[in-house]
C-alpha positions in Angstrom: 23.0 6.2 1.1 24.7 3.9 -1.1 24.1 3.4 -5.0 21.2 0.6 -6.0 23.3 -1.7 -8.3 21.4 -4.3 -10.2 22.5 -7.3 -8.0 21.1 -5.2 -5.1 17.8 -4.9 -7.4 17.5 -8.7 -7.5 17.5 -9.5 -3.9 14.9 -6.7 -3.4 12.9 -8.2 -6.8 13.5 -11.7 -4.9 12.3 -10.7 -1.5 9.1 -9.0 -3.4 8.2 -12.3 -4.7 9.5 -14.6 -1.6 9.8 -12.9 1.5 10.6 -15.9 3.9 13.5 -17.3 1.7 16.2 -17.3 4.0 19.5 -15.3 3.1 21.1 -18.8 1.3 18.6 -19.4 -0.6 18.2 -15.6 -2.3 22.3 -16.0 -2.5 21.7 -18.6 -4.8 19.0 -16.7 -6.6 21.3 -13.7 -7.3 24.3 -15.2 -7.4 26.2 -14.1 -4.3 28.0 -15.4 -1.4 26.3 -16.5 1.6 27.9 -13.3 3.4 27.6 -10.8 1.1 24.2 -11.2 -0.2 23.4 -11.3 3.9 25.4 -7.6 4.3 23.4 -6.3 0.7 20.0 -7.0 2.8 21.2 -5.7 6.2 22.4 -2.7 4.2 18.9 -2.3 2.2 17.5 -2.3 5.8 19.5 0.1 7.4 19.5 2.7 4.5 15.2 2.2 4.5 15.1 0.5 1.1 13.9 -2.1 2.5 10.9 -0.8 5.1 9.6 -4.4 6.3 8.2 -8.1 5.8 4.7 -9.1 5.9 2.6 -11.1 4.9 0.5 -10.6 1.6 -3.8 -11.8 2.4 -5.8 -13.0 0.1 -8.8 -10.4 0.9 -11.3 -12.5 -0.1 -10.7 -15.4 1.9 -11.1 -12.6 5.1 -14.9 -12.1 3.1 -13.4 -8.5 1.5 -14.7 -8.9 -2.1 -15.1 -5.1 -2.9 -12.1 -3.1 -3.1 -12.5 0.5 -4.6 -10.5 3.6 -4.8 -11.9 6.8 -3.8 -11.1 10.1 -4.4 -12.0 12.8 -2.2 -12.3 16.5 -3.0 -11.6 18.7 0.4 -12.8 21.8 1.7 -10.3 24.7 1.5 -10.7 25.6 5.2 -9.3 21.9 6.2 -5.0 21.3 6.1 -4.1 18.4 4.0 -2.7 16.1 7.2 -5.1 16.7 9.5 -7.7 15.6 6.5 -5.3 12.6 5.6 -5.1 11.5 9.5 -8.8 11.0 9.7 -9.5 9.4 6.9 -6.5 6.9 7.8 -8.3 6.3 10.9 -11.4 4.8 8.9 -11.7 1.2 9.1 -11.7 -0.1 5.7 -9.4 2.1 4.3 -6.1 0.1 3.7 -4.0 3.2 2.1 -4.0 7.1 1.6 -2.4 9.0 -1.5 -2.2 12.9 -1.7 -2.7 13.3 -5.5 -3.3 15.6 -8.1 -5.4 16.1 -10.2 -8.9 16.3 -9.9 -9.5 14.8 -6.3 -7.3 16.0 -3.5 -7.0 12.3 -1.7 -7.2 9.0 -3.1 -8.3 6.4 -0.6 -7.9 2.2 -1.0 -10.8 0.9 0.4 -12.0 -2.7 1.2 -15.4 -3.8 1.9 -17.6 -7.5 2.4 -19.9 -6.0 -0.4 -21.4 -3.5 -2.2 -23.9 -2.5 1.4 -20.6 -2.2 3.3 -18.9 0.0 1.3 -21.3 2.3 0.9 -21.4 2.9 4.5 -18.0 3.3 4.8 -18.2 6.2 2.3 -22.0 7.9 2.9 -21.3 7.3 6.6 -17.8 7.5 7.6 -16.1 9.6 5.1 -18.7 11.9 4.0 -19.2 12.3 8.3 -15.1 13.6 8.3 -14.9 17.1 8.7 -13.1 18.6 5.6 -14.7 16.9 2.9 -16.2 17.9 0.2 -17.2 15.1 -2.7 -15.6 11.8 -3.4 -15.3 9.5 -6.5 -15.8 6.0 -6.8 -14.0 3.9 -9.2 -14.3 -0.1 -8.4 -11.4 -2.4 -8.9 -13.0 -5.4 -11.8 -9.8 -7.7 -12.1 -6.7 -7.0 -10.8 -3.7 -7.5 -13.7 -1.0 -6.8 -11.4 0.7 -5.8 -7.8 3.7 -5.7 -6.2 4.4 -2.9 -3.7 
């Protein structure tokens, strides 16, 4: 894989904040050619710097006003990924982290309200084989995202 320079850390800070400029216009942001900002993306993309495009939702406009992270103690006798596989299946849960610390899992969750999520966790995590506890801790404000 080739070296990250800090031109190549501009387009990818541009694309972060604009994803649907079009190759010209994030030449102009960082300074390039046309042609050689367009090869520095095609290159990001082939060496997996770059993974994809889509399209950032405002989750409470979809009626998702609770969003919590939850971390999940397992039993001994269950393996990481299958664990992690199930609990990725859950609808509601928007990401999966192996951690450590004092939880085994962390899971993003997203709910309409307060009702909602606690049936996705009494009902649907607590009901996956392989775990133990989890931990609640609720998302007031958030300050800052990008990845």
């Amino acid at each position: 894989m080739s070296k990250i320079d800090d031109i190549d850390r501009k387009i990818i800070t541009t694309l972060q904040a604009n994803g649907r400029l079009s190759n010209i216009e994030i030449a102009d942001k960082v300074g390039l050619s046309h042609s050689s900002c367009s090869r520095r993306i095609a290159r990001l993309e082939k060496n997996g710097v770059i993974l994809g495009y889509r399209a950032l939702i405002d989750r409470h406009k979809l009626g998702l006003s609770v969003r919590a992270y939850c971390g999940v103690i397992r039993d001994s006798g269950t393996g990481w990924d299958e664990l992690a596989q199930n609990l990725s299946s859950i609808d509601g849960v928007i990401s999966v982290f192996a951690v450590s610390g004092d939880v085994d899992l962390i899971l993003e969750i997203v709910a309409r309200d307060m009702k909602h999520y606690s049936h996705v966790v009494l009902k649907d995590v607590f009901n996956t084989v392989g775990v133990s506890a989890t931990r609640s801790s609720f998302v007031l404000e958030e300050i800052k995202s990008i990845y």
